[in-house]
mmCIF file of the N, C-alpha and C atoms, coordinates in Angstrom:
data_MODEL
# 
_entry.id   MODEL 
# 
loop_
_atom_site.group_PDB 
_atom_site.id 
_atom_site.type_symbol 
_atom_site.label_atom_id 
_atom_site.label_alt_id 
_atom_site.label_comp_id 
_atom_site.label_asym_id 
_atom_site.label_entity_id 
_atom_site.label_seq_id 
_atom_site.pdbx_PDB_ins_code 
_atom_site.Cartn_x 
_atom_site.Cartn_y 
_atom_site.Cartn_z 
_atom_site.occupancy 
_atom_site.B_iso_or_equiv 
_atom_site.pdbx_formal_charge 
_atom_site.auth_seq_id 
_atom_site.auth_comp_id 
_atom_site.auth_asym_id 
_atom_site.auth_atom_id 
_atom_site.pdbx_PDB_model_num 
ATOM 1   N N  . UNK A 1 1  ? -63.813 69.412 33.504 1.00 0.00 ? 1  UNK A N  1 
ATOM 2   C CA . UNK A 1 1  ? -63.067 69.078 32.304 1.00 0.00 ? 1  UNK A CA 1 
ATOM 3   C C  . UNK A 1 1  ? -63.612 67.763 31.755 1.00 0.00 ? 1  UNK A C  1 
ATOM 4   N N  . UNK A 1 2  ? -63.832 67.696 30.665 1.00 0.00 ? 2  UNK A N  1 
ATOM 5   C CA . UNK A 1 2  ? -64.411 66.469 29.978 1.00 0.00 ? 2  UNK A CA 1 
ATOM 6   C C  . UNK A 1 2  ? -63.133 65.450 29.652 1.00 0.00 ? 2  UNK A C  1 
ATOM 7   N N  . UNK A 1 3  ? -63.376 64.468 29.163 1.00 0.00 ? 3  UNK A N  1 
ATOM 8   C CA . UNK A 1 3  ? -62.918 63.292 29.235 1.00 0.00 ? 3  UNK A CA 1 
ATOM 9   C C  . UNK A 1 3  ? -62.011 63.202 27.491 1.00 0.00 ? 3  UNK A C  1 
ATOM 10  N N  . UNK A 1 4  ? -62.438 63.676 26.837 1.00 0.00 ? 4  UNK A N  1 
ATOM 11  C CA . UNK A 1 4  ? -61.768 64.664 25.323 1.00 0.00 ? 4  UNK A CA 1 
ATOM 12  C C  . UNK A 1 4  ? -61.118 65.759 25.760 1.00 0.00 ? 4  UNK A C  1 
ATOM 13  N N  . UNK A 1 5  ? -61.040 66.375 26.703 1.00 0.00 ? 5  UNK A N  1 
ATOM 14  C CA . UNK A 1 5  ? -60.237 67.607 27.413 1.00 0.00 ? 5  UNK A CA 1 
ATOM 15  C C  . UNK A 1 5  ? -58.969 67.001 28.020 1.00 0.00 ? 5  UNK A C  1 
ATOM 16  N N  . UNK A 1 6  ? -59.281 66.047 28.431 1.00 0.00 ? 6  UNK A N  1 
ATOM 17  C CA . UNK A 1 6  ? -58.209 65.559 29.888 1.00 0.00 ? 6  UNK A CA 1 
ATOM 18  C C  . UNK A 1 6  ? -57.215 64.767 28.566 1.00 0.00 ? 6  UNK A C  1 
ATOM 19  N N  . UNK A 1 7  ? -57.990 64.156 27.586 1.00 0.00 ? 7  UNK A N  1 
ATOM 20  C CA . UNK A 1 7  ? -56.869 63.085 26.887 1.00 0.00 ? 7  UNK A CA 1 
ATOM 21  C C  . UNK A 1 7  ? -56.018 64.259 25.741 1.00 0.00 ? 7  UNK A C  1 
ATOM 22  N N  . UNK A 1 8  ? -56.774 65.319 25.643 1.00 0.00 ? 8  UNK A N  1 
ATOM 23  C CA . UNK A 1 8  ? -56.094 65.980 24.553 1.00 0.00 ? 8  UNK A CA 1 
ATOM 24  C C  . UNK A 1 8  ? -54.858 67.206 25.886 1.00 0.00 ? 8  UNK A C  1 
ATOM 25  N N  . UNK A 1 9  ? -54.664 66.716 27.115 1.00 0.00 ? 9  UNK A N  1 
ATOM 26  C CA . UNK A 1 9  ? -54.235 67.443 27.409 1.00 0.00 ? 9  UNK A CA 1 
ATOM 27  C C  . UNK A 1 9  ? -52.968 66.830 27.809 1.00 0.00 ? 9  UNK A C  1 
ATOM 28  N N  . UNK A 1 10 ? -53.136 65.743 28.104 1.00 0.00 ? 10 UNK A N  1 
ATOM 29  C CA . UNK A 1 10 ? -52.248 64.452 28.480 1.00 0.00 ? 10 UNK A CA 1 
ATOM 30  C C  . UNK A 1 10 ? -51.537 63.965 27.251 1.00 0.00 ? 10 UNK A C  1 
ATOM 31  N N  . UNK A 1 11 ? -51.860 63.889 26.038 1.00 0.00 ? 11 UNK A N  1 
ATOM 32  C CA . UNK A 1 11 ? -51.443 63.922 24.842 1.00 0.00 ? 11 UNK A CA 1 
ATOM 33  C C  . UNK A 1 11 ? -50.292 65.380 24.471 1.00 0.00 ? 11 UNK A C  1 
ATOM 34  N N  . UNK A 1 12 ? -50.837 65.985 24.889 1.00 0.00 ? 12 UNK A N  1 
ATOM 35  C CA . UNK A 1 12 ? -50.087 67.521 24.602 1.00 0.00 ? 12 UNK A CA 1 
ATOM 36  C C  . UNK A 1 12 ? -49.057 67.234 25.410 1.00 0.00 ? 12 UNK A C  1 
ATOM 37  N N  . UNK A 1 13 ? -49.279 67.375 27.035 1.00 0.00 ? 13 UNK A N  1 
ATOM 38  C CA . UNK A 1 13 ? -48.153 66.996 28.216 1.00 0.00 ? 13 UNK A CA 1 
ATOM 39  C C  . UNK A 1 13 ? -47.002 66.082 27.138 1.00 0.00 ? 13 UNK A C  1 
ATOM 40  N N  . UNK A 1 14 ? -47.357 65.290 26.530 1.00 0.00 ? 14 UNK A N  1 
ATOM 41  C CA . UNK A 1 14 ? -46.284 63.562 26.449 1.00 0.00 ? 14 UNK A CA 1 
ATOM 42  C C  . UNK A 1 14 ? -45.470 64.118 25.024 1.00 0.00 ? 14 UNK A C  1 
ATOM 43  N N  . UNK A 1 15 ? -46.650 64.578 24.217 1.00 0.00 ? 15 UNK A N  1 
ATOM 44  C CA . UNK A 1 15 ? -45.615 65.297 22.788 1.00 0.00 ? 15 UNK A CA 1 
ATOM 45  C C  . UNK A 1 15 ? -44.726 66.518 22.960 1.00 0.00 ? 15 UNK A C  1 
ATOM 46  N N  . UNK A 1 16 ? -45.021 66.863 24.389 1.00 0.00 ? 16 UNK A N  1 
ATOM 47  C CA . UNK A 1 16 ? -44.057 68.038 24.486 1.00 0.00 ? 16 UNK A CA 1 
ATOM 48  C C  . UNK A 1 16 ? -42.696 67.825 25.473 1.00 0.00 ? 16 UNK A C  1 
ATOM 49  N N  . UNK A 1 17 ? -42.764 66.934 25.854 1.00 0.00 ? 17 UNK A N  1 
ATOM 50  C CA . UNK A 1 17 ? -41.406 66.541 26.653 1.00 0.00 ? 17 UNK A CA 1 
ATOM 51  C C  . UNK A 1 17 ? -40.946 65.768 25.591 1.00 0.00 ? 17 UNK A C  1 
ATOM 52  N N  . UNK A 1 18 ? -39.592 65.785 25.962 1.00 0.00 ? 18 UNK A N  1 
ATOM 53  C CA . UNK A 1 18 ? -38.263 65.089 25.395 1.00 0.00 ? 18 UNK A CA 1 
ATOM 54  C C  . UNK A 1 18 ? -37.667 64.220 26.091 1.00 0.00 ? 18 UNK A C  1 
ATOM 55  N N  . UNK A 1 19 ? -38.005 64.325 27.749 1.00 0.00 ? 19 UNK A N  1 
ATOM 56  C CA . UNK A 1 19 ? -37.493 64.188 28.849 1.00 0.00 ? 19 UNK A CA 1 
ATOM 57  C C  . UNK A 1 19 ? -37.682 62.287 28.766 1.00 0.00 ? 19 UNK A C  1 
ATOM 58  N N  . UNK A 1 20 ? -36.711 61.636 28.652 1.00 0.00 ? 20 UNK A N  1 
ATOM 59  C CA . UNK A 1 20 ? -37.239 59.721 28.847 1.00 0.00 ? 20 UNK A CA 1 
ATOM 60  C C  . UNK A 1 20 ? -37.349 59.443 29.975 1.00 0.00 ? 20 UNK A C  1 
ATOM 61  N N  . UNK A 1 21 ? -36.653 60.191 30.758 1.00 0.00 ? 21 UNK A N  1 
ATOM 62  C CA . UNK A 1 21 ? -37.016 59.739 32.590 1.00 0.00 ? 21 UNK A CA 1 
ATOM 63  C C  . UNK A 1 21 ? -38.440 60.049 32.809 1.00 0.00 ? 21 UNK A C  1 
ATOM 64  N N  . UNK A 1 22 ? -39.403 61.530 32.442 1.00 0.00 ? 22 UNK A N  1 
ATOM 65  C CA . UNK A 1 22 ? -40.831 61.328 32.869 1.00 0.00 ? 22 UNK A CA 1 
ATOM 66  C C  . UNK A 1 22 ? -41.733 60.455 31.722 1.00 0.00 ? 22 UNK A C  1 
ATOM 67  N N  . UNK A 1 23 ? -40.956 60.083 30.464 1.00 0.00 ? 23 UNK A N  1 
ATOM 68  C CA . UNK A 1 23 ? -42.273 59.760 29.748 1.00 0.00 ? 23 UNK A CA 1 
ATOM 69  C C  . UNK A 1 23 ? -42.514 58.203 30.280 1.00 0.00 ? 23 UNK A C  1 
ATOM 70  N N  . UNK A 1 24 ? -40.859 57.394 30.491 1.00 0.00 ? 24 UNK A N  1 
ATOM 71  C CA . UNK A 1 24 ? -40.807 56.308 31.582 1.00 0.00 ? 24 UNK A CA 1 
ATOM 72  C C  . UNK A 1 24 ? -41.597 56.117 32.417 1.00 0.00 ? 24 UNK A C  1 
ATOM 73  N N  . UNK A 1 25 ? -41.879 57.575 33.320 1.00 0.00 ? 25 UNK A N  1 
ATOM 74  C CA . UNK A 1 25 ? -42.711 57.173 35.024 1.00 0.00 ? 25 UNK A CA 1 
ATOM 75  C C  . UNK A 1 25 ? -44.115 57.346 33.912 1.00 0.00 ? 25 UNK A C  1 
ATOM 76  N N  . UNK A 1 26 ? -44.349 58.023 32.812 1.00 0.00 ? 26 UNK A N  1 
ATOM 77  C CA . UNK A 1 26 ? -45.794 58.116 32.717 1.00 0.00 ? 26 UNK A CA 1 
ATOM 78  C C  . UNK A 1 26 ? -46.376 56.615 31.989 1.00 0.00 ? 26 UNK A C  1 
ATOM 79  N N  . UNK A 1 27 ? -45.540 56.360 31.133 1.00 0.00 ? 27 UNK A N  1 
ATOM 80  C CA . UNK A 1 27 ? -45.511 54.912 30.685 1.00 0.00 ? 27 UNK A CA 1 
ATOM 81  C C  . UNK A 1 27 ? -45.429 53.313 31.854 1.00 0.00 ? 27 UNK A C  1 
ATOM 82  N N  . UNK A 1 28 ? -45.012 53.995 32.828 1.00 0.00 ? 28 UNK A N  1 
ATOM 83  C CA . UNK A 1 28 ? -45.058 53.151 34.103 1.00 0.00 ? 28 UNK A CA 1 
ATOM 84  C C  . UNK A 1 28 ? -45.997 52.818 35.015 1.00 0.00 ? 28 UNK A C  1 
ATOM 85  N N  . UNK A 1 29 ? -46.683 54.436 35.127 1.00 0.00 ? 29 UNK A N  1 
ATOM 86  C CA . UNK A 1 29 ? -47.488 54.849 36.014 1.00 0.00 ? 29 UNK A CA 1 
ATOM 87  C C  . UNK A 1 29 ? -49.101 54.234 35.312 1.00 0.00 ? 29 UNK A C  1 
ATOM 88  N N  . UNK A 1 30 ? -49.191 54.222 33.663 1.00 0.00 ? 30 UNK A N  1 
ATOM 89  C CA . UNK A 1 30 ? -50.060 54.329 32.984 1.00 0.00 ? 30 UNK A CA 1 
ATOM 90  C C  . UNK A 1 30 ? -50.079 52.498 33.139 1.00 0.00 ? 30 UNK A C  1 
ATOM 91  N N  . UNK A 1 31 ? -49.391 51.474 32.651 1.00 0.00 ? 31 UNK A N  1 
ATOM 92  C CA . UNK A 1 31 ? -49.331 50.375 32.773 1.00 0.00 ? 31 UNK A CA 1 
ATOM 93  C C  . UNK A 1 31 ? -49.858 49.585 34.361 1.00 0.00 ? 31 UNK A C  1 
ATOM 94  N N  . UNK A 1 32 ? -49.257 50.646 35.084 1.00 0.00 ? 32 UNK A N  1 
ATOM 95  C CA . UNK A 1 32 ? -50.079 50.211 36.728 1.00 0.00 ? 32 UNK A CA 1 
ATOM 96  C C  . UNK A 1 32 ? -51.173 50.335 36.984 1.00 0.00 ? 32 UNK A C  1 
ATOM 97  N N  . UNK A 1 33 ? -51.515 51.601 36.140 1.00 0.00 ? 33 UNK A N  1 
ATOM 98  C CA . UNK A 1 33 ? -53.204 51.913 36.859 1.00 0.00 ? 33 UNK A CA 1 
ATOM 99  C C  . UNK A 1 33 ? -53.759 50.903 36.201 1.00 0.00 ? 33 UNK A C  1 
ATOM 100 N N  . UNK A 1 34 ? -53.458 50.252 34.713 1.00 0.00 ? 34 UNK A N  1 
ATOM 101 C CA . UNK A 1 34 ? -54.366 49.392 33.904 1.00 0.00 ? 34 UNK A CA 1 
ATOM 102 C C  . UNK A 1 34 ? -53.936 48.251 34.333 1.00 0.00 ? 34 UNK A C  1 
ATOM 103 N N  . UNK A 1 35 ? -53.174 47.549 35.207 1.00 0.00 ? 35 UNK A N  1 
ATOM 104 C CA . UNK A 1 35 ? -52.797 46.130 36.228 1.00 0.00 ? 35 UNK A CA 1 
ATOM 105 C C  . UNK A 1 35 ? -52.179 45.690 34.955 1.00 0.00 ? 35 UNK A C  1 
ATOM 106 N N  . UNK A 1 36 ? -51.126 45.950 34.648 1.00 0.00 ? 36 UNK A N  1 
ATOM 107 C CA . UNK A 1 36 ? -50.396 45.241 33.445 1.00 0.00 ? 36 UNK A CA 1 
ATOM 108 C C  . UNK A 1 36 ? -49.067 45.351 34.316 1.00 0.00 ? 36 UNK A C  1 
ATOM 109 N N  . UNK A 1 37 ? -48.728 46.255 35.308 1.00 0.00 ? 37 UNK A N  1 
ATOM 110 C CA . UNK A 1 37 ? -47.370 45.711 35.682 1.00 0.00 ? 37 UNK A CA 1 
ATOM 111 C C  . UNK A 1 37 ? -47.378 46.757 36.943 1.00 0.00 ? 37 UNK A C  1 
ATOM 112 N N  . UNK A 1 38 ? -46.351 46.244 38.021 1.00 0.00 ? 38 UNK A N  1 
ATOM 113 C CA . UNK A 1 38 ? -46.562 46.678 39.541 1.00 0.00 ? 38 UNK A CA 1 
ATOM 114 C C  . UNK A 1 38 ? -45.772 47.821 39.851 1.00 0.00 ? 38 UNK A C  1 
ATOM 115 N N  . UNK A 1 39 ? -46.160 49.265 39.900 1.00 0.00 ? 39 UNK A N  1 
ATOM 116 C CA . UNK A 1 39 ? -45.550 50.003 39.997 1.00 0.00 ? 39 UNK A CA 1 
ATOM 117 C C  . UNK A 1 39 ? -44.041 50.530 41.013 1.00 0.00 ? 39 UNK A C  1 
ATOM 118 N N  . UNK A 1 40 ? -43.814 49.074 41.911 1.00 0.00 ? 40 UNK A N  1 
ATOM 119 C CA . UNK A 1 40 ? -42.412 49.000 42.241 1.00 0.00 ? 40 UNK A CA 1 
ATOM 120 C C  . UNK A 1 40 ? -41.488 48.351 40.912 1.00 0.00 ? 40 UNK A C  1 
ATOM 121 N N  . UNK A 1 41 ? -41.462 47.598 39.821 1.00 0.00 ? 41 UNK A N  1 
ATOM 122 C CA . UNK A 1 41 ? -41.322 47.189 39.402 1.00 0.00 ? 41 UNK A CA 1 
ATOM 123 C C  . UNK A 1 41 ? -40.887 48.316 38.535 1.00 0.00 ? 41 UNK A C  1 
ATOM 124 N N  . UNK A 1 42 ? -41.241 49.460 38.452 1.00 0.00 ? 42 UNK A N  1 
ATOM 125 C CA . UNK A 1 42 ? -41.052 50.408 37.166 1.00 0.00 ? 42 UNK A CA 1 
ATOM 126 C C  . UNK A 1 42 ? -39.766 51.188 37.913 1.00 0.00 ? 42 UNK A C  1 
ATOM 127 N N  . UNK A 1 43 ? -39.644 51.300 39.211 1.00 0.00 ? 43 UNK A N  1 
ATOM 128 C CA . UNK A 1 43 ? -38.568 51.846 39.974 1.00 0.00 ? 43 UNK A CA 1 
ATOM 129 C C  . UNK A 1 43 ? -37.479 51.464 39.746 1.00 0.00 ? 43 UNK A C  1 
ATOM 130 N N  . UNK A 1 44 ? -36.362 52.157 39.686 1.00 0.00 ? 44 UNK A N  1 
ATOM 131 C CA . UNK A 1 44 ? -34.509 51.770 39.588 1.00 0.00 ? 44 UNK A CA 1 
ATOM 132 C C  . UNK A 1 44 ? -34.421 51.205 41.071 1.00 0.00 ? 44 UNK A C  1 
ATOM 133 N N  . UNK A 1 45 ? -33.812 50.615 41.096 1.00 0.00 ? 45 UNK A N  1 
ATOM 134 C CA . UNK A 1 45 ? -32.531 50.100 42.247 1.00 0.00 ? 45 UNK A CA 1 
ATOM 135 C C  . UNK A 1 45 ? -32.294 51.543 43.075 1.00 0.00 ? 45 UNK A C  1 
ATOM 136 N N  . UNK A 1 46 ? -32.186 52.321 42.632 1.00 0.00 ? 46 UNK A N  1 
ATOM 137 C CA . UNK A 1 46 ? -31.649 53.187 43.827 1.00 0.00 ? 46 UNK A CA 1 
ATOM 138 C C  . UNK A 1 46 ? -32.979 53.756 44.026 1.00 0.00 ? 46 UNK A C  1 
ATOM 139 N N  . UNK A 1 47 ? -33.799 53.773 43.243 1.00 0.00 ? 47 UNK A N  1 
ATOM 140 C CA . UNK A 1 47 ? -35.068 54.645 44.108 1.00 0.00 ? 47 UNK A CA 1 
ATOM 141 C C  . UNK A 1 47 ? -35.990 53.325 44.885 1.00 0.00 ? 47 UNK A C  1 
ATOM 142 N N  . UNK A 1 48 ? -35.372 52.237 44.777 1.00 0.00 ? 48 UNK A N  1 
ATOM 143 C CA . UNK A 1 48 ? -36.172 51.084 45.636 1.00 0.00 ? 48 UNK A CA 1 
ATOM 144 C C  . UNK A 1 48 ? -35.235 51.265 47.309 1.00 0.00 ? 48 UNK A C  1 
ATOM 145 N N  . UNK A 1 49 ? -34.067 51.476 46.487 1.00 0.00 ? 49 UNK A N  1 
ATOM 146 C CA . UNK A 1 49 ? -33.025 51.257 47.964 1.00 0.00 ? 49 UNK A CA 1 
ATOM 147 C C  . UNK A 1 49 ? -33.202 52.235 48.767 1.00 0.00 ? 49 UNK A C  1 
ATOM 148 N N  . UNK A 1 50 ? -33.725 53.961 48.315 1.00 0.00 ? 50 UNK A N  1 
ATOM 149 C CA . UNK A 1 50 ? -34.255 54.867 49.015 1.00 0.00 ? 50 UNK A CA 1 
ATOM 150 C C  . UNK A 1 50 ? -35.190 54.907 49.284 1.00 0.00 ? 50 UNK A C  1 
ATOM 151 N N  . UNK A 1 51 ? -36.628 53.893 49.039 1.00 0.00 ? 51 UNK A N  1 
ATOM 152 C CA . UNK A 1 51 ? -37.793 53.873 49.670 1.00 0.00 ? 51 UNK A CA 1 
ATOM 153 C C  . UNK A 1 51 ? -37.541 53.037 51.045 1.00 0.00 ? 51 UNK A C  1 
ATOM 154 N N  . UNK A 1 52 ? -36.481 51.757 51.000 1.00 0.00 ? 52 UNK A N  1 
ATOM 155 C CA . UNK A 1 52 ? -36.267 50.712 51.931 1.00 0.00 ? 52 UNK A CA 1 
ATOM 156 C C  . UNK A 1 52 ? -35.516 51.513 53.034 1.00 0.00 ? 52 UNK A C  1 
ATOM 157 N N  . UNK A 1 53 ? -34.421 52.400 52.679 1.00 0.00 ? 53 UNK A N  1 
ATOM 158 C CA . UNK A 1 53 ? -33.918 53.104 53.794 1.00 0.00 ? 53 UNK A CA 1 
ATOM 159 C C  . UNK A 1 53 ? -35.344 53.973 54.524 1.00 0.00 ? 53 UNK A C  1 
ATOM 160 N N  . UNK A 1 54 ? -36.326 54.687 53.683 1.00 0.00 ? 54 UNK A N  1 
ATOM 161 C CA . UNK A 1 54 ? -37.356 55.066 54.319 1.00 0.00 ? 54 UNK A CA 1 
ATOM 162 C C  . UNK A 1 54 ? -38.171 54.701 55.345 1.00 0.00 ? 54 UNK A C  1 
ATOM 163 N N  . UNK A 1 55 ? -38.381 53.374 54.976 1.00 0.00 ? 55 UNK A N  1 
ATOM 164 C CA . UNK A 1 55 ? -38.899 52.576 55.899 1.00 0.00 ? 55 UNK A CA 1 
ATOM 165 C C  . UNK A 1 55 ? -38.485 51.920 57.424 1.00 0.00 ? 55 UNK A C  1 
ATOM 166 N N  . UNK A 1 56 ? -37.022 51.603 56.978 1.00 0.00 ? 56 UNK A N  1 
ATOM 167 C CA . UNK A 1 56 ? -36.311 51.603 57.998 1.00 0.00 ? 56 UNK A CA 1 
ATOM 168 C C  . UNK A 1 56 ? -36.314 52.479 58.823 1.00 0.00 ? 56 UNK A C  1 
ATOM 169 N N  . UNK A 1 57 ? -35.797 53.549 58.565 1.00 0.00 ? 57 UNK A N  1 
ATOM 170 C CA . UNK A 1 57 ? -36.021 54.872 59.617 1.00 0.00 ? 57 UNK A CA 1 
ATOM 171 C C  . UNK A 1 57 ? -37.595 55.202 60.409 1.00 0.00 ? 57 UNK A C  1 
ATOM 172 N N  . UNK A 1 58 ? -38.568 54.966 59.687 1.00 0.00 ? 58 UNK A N  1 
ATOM 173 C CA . UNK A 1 58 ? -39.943 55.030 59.946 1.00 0.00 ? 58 UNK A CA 1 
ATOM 174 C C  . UNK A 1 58 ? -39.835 53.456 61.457 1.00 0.00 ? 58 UNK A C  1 
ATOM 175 N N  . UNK A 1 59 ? -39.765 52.808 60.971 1.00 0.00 ? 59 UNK A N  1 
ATOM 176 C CA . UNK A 1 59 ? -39.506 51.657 61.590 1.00 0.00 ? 59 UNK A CA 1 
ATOM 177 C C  . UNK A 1 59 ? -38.405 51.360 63.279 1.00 0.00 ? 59 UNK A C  1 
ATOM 178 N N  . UNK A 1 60 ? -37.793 52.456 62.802 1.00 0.00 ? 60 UNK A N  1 
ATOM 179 C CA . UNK A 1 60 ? -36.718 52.565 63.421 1.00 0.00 ? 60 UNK A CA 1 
ATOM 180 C C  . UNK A 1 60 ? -37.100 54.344 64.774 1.00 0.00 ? 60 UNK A C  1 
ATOM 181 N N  . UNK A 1 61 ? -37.645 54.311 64.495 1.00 0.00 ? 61 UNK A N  1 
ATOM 182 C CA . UNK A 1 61 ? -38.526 56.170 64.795 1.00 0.00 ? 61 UNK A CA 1 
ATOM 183 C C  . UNK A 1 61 ? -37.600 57.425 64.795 1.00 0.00 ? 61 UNK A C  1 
ATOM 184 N N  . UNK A 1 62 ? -37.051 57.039 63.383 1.00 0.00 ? 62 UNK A N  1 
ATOM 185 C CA . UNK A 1 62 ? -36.017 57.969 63.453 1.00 0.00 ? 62 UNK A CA 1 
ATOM 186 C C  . UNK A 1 62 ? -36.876 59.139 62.275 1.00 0.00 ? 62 UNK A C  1 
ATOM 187 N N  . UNK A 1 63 ? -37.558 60.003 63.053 1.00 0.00 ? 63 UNK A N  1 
ATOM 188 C CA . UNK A 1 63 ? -38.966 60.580 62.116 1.00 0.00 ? 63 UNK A CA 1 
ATOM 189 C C  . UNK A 1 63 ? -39.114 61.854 62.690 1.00 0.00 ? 63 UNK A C  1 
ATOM 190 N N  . UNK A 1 64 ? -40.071 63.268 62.065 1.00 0.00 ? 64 UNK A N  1 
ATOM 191 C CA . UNK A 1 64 ? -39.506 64.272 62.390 1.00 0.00 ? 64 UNK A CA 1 
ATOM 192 C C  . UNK A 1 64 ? -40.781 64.714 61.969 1.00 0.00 ? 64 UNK A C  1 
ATOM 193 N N  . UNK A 1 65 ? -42.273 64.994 63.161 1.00 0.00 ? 65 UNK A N  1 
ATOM 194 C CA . UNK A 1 65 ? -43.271 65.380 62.992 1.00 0.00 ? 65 UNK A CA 1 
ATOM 195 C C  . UNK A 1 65 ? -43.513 66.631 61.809 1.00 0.00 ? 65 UNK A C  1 
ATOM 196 N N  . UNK A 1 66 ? -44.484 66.486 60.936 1.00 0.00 ? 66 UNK A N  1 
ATOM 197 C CA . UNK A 1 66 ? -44.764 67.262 59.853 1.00 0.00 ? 66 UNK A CA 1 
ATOM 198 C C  . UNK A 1 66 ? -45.025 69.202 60.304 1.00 0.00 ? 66 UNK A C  1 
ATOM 199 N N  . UNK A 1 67 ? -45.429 69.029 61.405 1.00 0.00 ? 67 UNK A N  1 
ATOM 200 C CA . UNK A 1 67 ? -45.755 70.340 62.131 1.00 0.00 ? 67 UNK A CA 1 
ATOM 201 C C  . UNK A 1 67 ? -44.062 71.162 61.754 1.00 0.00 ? 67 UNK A C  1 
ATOM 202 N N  . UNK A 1 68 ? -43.153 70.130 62.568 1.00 0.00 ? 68 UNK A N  1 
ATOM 203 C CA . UNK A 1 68 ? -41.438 70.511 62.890 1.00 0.00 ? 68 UNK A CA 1 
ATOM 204 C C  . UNK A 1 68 ? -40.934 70.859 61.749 1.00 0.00 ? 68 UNK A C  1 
ATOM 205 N N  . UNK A 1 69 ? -41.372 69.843 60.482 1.00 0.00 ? 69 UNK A N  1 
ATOM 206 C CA . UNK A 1 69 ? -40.766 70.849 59.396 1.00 0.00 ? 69 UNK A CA 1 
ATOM 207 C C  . UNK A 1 69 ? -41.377 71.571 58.852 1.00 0.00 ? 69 UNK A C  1 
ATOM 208 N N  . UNK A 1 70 ? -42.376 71.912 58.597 1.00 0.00 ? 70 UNK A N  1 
ATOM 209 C CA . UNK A 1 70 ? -43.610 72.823 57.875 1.00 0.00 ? 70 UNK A CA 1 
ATOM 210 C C  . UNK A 1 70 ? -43.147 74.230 59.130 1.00 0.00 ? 70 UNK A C  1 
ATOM 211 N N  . UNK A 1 71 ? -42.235 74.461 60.409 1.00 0.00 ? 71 UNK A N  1 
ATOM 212 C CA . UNK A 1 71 ? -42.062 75.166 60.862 1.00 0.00 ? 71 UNK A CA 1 
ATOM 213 C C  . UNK A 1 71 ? -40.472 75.878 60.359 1.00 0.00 ? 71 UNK A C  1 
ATOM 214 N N  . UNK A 1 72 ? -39.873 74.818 60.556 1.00 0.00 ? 72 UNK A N  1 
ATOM 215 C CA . UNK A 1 72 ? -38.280 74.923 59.916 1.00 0.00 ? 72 UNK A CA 1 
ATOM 216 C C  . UNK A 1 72 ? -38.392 75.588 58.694 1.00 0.00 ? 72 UNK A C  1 
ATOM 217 N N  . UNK A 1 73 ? -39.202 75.069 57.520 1.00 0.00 ? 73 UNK A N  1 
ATOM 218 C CA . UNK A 1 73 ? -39.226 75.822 56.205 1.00 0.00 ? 73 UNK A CA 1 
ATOM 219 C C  . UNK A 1 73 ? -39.952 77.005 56.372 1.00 0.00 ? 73 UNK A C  1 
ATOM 220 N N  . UNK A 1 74 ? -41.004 77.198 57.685 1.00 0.00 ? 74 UNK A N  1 
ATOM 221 C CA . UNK A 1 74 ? -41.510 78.839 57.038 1.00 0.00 ? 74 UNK A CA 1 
ATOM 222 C C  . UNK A 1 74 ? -40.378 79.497 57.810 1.00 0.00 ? 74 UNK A C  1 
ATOM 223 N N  . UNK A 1 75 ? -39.604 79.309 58.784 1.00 0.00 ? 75 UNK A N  1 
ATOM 224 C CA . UNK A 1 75 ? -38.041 80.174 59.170 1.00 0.00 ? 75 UNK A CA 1 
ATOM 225 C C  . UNK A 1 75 ? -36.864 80.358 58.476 1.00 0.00 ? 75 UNK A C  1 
ATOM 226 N N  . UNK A 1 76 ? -36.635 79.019 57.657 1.00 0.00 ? 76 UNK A N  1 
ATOM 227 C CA . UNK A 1 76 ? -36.104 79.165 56.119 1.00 0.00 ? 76 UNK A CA 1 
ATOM 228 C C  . UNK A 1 76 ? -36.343 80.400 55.103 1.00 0.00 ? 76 UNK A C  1 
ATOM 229 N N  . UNK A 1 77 ? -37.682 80.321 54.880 1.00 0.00 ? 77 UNK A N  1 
ATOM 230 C CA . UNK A 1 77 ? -38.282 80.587 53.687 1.00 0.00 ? 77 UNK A CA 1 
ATOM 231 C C  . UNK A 1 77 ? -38.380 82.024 53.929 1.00 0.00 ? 77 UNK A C  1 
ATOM 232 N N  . UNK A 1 78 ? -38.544 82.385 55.319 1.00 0.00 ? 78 UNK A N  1 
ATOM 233 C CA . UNK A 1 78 ? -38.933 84.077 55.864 1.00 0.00 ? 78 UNK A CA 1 
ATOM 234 C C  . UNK A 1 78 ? -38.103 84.779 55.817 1.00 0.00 ? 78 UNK A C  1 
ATOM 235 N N  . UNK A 1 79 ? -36.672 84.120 55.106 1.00 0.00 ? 79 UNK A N  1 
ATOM 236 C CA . UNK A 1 79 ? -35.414 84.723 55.564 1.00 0.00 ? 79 UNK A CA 1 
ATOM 237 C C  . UNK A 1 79 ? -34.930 84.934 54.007 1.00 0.00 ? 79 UNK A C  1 
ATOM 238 N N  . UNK A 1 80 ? -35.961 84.138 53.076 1.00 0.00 ? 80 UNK A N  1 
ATOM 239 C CA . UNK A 1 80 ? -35.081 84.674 52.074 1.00 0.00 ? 80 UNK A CA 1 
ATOM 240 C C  . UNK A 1 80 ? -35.339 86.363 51.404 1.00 0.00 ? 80 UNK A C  1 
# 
């Protein structure tokens, strides 16, 4: 995909949502990659306070090998 492909597609993506919560993360996300502002900084309070509980638990080894759930969901998923 060329570089006139990718912007006319990303352009399309942004004029076609309505949505202010993603044009926010893309306006957020877009300001970070260009070092104009720190992409914790674009986060709410509660999605900072749910990365910090993340960590904690990680920290804490309260953690649940990727194998264990990638198993749980195909026994889930086999059942629907």
């Amino acid at each position: 995909m060329s570089v006139a492909e990718l912007k006319n597609d990303l352009h399309r993506m942004v004029v076609e949502t309505n949505d202010p919560d993603i044009l926010a993360q893309i306006a957020a996300l877009s300001a970070s990659l260009r070092g104009e502002e720190d992409w914790w900084d674009a986060l709410s309070e509660e999605e900072k306070e749910q990365i910090e509980r993340g960590l904690a638990d990680v920290e804490a080894g309260r953690t649940v090998p990727y194998a264990e759930v990638e198993d749980k969901l195909r026994s889930v998923l086999g059942k629907l």
